[in-house]
N, CA, C and O atoms as a GROMACS GRO file, in nm:
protein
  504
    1UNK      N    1   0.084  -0.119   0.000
    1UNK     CA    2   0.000   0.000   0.000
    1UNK      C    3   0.088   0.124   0.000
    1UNK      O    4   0.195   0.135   0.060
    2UNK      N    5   0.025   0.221  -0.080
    2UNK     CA    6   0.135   0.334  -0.088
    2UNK      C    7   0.132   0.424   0.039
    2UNK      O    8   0.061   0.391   0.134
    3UNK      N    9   0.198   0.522   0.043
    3UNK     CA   10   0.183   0.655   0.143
    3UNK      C   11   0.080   0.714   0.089
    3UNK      O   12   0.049   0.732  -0.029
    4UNK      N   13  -0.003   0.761   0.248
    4UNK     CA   14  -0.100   0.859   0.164
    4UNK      C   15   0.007   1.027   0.157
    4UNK      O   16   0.091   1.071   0.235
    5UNK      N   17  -0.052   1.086   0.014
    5UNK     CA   18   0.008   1.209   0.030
    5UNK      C   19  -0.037   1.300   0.154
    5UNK      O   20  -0.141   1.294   0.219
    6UNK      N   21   0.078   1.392   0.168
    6UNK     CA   22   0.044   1.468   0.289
    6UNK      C   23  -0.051   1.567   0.274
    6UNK      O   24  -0.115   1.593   0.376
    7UNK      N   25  -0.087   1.658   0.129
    7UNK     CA   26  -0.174   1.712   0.128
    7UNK      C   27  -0.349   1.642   0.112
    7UNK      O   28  -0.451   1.709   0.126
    8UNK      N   29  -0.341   1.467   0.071
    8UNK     CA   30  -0.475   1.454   0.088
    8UNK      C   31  -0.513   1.448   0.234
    8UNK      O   32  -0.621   1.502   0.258
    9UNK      N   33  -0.452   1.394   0.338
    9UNK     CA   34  -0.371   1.408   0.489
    9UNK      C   35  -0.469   1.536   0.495
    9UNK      O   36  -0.592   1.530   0.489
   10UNK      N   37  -0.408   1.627   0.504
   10UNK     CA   38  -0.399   1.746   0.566
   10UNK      C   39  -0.606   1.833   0.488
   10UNK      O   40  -0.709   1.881   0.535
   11UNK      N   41  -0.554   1.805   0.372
   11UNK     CA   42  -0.697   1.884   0.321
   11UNK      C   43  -0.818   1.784   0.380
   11UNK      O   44  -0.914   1.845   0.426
   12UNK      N   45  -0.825   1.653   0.386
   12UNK     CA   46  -0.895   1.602   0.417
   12UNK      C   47  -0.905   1.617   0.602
   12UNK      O   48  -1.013   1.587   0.653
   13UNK      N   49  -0.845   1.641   0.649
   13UNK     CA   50  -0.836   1.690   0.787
   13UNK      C   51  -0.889   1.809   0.826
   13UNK      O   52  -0.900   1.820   0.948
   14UNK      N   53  -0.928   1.910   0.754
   14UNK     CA   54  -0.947   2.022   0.756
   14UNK      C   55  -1.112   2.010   0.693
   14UNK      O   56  -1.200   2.082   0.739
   15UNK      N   57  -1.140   1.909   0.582
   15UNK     CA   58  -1.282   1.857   0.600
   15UNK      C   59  -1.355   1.844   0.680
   15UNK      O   60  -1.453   1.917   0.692
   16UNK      N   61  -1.321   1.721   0.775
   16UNK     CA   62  -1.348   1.660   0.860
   16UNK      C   63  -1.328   1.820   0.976
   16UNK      O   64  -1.437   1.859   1.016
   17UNK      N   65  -1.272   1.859   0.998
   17UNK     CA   66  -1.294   1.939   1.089
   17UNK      C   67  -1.437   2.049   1.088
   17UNK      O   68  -1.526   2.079   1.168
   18UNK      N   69  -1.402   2.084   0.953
   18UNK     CA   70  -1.514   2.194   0.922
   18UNK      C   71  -1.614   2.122   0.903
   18UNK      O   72  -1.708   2.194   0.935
   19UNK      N   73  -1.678   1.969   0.851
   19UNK     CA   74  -1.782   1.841   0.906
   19UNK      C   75  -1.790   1.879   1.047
   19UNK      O   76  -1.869   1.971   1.068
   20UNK      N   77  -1.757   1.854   1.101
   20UNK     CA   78  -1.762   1.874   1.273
   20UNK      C   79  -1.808   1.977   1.333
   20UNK      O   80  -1.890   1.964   1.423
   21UNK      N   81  -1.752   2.123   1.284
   21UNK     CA   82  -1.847   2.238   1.322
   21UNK      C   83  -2.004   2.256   1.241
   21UNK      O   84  -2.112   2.296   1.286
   22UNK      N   85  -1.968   2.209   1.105
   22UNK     CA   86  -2.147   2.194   1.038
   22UNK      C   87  -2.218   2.130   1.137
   22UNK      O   88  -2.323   2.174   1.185
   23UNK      N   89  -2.157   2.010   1.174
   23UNK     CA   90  -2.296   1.935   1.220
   23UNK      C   91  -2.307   1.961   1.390
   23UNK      O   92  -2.401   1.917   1.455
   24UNK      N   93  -2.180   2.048   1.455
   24UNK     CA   94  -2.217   2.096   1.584
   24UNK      C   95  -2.327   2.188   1.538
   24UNK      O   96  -2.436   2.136   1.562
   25UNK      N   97  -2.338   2.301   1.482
   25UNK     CA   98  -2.409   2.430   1.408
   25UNK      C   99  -2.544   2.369   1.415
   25UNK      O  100  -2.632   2.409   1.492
   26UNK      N  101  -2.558   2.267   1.329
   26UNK     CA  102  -2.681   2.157   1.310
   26UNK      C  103  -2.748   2.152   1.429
   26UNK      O  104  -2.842   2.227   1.455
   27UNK      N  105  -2.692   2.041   1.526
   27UNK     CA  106  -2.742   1.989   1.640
   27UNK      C  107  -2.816   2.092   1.762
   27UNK      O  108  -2.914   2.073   1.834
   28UNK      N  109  -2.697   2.239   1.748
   28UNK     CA  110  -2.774   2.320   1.838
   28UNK      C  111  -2.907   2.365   1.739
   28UNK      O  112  -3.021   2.352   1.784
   29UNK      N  113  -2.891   2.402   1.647
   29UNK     CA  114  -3.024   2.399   1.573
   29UNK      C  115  -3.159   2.344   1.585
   29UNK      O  116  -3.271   2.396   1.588
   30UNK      N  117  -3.103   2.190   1.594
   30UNK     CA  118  -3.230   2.139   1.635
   30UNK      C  119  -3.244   2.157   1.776
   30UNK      O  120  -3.352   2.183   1.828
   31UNK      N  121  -3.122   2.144   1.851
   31UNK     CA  122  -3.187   2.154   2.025
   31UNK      C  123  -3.272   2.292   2.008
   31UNK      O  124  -3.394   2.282   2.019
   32UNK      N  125  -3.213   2.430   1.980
   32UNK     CA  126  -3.311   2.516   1.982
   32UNK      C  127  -3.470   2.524   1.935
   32UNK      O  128  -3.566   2.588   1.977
   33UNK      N  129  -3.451   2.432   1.830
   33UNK     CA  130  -3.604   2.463   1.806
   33UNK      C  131  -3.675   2.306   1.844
   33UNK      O  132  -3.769   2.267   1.773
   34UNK      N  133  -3.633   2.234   1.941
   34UNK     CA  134  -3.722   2.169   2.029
   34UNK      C  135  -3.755   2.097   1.928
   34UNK      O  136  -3.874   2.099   1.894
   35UNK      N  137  -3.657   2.011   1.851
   35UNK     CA  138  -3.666   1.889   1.762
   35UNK      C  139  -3.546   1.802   1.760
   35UNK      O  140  -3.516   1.720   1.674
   36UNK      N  141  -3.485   1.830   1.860
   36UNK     CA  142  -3.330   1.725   1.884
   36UNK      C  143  -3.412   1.576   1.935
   36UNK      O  144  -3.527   1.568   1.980
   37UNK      N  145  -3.323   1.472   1.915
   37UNK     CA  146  -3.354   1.357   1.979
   37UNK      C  147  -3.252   1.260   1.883
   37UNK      O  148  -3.204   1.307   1.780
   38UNK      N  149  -3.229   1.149   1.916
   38UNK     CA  150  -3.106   1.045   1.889
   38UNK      C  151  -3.126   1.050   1.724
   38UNK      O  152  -3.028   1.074   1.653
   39UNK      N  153  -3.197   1.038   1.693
   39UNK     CA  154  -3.199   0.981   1.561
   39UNK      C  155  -3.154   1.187   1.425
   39UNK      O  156  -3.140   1.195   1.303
   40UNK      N  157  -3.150   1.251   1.488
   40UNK     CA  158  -3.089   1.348   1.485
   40UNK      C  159  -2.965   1.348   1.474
   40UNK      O  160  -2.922   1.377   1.362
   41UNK      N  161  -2.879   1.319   1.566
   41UNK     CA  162  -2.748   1.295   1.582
   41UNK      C  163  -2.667   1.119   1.496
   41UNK      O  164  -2.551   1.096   1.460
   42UNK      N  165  -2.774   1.046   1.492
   42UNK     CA  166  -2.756   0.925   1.418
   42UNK      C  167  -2.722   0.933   1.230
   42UNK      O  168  -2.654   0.867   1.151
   43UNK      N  169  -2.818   1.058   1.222
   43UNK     CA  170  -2.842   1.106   1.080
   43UNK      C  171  -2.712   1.180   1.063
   43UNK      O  172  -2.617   1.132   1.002
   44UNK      N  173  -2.712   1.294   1.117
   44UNK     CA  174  -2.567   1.344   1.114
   44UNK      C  175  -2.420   1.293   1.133
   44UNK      O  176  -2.329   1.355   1.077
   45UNK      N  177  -2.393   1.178   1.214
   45UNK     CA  178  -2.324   1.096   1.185
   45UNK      C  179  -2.331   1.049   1.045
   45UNK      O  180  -2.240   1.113   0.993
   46UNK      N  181  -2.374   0.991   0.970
   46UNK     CA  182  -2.438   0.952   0.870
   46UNK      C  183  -2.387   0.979   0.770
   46UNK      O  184  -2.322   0.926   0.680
   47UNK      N  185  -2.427   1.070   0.798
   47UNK     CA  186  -2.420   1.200   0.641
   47UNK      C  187  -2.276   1.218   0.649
   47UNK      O  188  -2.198   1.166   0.568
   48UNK      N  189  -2.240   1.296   0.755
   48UNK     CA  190  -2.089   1.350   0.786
   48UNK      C  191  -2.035   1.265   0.740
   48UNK      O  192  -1.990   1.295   0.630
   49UNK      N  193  -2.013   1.153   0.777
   49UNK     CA  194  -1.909   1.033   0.798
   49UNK      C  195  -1.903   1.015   0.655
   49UNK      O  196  -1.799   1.059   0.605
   50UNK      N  197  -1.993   0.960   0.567
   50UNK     CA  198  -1.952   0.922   0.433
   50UNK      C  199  -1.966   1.055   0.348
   50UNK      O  200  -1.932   1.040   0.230
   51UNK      N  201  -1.991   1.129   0.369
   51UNK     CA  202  -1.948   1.292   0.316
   51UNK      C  203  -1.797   1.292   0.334
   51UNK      O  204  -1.736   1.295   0.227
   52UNK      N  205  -1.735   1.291   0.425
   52UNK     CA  206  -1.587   1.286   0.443
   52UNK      C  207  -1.529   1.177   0.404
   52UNK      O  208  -1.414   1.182   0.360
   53UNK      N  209  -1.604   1.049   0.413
   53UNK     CA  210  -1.505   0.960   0.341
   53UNK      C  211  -1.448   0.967   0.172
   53UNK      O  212  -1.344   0.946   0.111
   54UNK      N  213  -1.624   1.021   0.137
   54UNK     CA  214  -1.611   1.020  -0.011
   54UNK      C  215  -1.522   1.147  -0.082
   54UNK      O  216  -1.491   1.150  -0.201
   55UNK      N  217  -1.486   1.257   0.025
   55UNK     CA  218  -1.345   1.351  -0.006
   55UNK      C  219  -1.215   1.256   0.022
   55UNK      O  220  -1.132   1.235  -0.067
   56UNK      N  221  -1.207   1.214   0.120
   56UNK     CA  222  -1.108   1.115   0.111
   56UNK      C  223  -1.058   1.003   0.052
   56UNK      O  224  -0.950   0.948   0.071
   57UNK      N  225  -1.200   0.958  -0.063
   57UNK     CA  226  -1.181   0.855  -0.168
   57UNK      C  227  -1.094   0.904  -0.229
   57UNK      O  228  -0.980   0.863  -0.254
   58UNK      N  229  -1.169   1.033  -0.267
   58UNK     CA  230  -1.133   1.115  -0.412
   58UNK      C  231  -1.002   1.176  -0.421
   58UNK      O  232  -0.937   1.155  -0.524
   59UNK      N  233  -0.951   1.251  -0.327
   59UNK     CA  234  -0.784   1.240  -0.284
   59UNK      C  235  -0.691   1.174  -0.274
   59UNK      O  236  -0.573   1.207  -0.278
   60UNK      N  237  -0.783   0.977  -0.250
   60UNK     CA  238  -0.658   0.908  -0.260
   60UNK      C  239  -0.684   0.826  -0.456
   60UNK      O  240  -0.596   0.757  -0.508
   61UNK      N  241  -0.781   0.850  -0.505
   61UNK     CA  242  -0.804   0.809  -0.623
   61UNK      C  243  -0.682   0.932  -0.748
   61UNK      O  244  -0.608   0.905  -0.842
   62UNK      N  245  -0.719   1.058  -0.683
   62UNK     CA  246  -0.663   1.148  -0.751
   62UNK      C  247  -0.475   1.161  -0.743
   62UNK      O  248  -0.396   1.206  -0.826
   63UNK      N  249  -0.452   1.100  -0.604
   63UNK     CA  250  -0.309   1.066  -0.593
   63UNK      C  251  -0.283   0.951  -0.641
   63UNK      O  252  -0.172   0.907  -0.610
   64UNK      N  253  -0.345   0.887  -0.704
   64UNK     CA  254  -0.301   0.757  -0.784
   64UNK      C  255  -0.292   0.761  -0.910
   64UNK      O  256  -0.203   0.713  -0.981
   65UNK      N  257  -0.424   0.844  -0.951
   65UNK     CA  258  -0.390   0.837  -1.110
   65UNK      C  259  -0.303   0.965  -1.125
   65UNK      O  260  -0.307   1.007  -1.241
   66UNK      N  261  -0.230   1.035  -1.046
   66UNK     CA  262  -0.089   1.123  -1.144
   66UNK      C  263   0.020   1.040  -1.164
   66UNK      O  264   0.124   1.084  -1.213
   67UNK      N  265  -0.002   0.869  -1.115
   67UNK     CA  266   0.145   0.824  -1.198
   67UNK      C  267   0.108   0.755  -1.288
   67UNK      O  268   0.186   0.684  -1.350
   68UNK      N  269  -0.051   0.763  -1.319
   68UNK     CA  270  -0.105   0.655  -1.472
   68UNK      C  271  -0.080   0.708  -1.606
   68UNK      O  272  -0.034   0.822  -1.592
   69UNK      N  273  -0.088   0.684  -1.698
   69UNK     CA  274  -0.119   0.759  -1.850
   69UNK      C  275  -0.211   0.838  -1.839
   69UNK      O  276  -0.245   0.828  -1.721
   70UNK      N  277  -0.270   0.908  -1.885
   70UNK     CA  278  -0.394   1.006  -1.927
   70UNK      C  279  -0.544   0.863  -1.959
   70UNK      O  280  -0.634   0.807  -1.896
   71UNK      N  281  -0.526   0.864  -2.001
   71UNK     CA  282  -0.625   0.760  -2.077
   71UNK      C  283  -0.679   0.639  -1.952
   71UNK      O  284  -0.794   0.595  -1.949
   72UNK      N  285  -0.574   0.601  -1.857
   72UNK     CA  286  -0.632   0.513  -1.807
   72UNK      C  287  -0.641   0.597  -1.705
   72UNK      O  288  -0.741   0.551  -1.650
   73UNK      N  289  -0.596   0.719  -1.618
   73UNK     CA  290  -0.603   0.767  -1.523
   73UNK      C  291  -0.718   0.867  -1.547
   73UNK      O  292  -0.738   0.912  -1.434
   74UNK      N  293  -0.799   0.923  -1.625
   74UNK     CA  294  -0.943   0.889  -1.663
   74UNK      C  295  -1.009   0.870  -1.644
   74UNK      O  296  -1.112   0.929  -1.610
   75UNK      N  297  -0.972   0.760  -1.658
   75UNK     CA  298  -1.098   0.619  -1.661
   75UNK      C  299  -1.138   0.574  -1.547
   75UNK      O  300  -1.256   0.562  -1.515
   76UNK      N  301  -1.012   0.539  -1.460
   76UNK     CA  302  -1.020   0.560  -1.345
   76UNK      C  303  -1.090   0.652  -1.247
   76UNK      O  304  -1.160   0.613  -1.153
   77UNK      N  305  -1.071   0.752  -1.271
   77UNK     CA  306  -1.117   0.852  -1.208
   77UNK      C  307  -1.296   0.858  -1.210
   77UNK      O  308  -1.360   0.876  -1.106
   78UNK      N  309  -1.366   0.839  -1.353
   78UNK     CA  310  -1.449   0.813  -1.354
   78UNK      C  311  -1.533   0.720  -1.281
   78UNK      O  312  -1.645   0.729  -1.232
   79UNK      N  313  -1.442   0.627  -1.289
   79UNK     CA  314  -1.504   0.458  -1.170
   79UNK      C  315  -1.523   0.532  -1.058
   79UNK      O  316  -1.636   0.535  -1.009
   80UNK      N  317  -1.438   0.589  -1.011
   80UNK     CA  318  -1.387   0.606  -0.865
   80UNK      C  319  -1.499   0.695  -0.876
   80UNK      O  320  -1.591   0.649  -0.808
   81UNK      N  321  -1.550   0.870  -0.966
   81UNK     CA  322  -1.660   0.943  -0.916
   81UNK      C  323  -1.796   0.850  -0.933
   81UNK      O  324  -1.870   0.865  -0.836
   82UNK      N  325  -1.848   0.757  -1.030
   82UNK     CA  326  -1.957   0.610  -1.029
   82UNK      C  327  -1.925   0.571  -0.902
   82UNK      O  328  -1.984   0.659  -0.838
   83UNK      N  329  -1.873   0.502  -0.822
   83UNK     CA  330  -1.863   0.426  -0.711
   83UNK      C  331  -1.897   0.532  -0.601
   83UNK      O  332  -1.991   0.511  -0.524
   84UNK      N  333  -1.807   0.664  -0.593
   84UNK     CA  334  -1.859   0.733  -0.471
   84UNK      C  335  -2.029   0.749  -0.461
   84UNK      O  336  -2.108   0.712  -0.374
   85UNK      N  337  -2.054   0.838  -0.617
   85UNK     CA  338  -2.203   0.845  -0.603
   85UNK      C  339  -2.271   0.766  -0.538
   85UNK      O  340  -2.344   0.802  -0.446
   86UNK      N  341  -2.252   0.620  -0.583
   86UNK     CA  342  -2.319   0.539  -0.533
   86UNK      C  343  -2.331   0.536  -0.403
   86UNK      O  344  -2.438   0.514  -0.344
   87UNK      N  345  -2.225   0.557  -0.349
   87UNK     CA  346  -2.217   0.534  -0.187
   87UNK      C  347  -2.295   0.690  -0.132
   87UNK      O  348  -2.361   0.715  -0.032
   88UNK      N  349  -2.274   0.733  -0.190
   88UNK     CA  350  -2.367   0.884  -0.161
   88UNK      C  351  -2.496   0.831  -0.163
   88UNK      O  352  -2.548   0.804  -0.055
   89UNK      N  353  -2.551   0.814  -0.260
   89UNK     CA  354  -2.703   0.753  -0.281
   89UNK      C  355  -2.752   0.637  -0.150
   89UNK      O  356  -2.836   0.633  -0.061
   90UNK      N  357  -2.645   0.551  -0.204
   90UNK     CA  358  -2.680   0.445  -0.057
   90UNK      C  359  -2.720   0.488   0.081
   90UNK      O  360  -2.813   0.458   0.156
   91UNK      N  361  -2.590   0.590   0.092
   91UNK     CA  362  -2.595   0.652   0.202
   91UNK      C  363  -2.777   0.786   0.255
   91UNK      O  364  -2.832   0.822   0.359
   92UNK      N  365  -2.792   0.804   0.149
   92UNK     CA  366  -2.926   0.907   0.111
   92UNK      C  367  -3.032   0.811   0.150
   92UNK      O  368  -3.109   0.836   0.242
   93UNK      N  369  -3.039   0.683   0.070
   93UNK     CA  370  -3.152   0.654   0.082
   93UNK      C  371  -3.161   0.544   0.272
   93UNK      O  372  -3.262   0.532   0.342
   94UNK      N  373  -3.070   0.507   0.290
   94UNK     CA  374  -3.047   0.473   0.388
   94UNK      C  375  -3.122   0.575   0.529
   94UNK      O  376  -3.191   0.530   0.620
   95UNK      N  377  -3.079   0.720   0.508
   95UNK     CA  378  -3.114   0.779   0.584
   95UNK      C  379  -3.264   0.823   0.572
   95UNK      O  380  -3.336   0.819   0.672
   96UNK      N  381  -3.297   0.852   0.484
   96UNK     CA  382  -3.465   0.822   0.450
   96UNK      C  383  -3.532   0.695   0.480
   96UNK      O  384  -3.648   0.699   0.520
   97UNK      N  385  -3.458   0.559   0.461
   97UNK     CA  386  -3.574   0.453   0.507
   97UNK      C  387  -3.508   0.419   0.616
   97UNK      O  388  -3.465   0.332   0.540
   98UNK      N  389  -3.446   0.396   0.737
   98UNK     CA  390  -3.388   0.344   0.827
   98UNK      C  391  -3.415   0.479   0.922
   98UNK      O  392  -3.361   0.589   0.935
   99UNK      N  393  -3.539   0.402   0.986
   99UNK     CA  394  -3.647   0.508   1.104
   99UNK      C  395  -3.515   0.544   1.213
   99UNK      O  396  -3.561   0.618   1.299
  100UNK      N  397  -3.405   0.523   1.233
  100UNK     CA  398  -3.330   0.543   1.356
  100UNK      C  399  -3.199   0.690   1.292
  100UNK      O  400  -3.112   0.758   1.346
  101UNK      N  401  -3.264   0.676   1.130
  101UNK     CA  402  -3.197   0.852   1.083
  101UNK      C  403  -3.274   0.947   1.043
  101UNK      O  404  -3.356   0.933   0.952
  102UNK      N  405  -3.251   1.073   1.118
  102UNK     CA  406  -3.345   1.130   1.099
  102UNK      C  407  -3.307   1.223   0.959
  102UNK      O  408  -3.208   1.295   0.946
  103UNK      N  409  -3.398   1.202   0.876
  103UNK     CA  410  -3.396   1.243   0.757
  103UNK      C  411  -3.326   1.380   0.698
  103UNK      O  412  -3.234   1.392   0.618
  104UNK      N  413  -3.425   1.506   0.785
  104UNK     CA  414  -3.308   1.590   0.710
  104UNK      C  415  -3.191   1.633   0.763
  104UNK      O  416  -3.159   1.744   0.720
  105UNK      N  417  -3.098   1.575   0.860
  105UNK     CA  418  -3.013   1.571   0.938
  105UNK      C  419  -2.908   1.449   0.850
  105UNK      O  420  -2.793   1.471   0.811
  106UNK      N  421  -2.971   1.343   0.837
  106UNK     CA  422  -2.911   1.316   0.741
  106UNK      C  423  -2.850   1.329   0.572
  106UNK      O  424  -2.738   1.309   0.523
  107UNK      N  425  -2.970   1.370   0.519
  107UNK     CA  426  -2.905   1.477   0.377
  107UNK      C  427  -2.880   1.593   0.432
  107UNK      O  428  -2.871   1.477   0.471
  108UNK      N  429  -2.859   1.694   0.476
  108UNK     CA  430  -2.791   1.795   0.525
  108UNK      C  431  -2.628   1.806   0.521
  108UNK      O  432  -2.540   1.885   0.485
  109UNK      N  433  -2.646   1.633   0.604
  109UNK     CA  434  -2.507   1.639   0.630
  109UNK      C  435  -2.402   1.605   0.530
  109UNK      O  436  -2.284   1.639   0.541
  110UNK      N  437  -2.460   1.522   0.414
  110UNK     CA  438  -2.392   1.493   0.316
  110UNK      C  439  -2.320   1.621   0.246
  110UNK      O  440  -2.217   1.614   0.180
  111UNK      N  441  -2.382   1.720   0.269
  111UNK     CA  442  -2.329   1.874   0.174
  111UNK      C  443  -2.198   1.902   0.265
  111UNK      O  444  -2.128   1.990   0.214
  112UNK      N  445  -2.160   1.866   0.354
  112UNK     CA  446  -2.113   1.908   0.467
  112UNK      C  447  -1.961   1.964   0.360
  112UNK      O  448  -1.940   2.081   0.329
  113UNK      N  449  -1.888   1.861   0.326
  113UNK     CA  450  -1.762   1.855   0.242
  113UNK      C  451  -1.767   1.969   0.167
  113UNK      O  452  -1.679   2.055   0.166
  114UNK      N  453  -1.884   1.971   0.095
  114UNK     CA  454  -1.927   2.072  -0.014
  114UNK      C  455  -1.869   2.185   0.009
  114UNK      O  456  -1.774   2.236  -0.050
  115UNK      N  457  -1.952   2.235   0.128
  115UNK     CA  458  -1.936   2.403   0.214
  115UNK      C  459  -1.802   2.396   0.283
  115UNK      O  460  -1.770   2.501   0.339
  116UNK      N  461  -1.709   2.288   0.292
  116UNK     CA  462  -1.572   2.305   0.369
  116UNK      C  463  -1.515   2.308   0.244
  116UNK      O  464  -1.397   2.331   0.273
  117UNK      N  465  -1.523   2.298   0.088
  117UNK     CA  466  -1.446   2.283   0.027
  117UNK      C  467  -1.474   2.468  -0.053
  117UNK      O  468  -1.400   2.544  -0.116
  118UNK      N  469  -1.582   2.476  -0.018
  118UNK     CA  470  -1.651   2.642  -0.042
  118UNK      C  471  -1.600   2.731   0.037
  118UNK      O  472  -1.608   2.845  -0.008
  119UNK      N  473  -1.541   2.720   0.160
  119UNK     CA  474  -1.507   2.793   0.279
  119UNK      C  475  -1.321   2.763   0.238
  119UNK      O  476  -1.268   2.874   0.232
  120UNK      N  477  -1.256   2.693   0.220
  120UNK     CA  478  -1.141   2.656   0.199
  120UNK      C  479  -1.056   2.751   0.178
  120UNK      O  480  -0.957   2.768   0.249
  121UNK      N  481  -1.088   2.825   0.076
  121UNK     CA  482  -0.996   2.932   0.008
  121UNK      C  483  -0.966   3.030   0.153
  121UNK      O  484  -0.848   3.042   0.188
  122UNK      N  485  -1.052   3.083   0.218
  122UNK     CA  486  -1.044   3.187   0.328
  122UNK      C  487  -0.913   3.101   0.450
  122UNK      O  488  -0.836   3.151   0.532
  123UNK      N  489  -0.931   2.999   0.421
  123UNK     CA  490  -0.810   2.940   0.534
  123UNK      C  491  -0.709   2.882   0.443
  123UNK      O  492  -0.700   2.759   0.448
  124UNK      N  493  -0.651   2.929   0.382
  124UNK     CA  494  -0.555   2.873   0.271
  124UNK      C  495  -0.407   2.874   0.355
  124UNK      O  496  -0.317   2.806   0.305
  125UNK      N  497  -0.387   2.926   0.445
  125UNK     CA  498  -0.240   2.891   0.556
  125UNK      C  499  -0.251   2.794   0.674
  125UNK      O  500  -0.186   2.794   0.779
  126UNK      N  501  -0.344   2.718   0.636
  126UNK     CA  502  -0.360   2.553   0.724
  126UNK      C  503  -0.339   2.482   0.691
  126UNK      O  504  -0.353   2.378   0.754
   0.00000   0.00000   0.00000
């Protein structure tokens, strides 16, 4: 198995962090408006978790294909964005039929990566 690079390391760390304040932001959300309860926090796990994994696919997919050809590193890349989706979707519909996630706590959280990768530029010396 190779090294992971230090910048998927590090950017993906800085995901996961800014995941962590979204879905703190979240949670008091719902405590304030008197709709918190487990399956709240189950959903947001949820979401978060394979929201960040699927940046961390894609970092270690993208550090692999810069030593392929063009053509197959590609191709690759393509599999690799097919396969995440999927796990996105899985992960979506999962939280919609599995009564112990609460729904929009769970898609919420999937954007999570999104808005840390939207916010990124402003912390560019981390």
């Amino acid at each position: 198995m190779k090294k992971i690079d230090g910048t998927v390391v590090r950017e993906t760390c800085f995901v996961a962090l800014a995941a962590l304040l979204f879905s703190s932001v979240m949670e008091i959300i719902f405590l304030i408006a008197g709709r918190w309860d487990y399956t709240v926090l189950l959903g947001n796990l949820l979401g978060a978790a394979v929201s960040v994994l699927n940046f961390f696919l894609m970092g270690i997919t993208i550090q692999n294909s810069l030593e392929k050809e063009q053509k197959e590193a590609k191709d690759t890349i393509k599999l690799s964005k097919a396969l995440r989706d999927i796990m996105l979707l899985l992960a979506a519909v999962l939280a919609v039929a599995v009564p112990c996630f609460n729904i929009v706590s769970g898609l919420v959280s999937l954007f999570f990566t999104r808005l840390a990768v939207a916010i990124r530029p402003f912390f560019k010396k981390f």
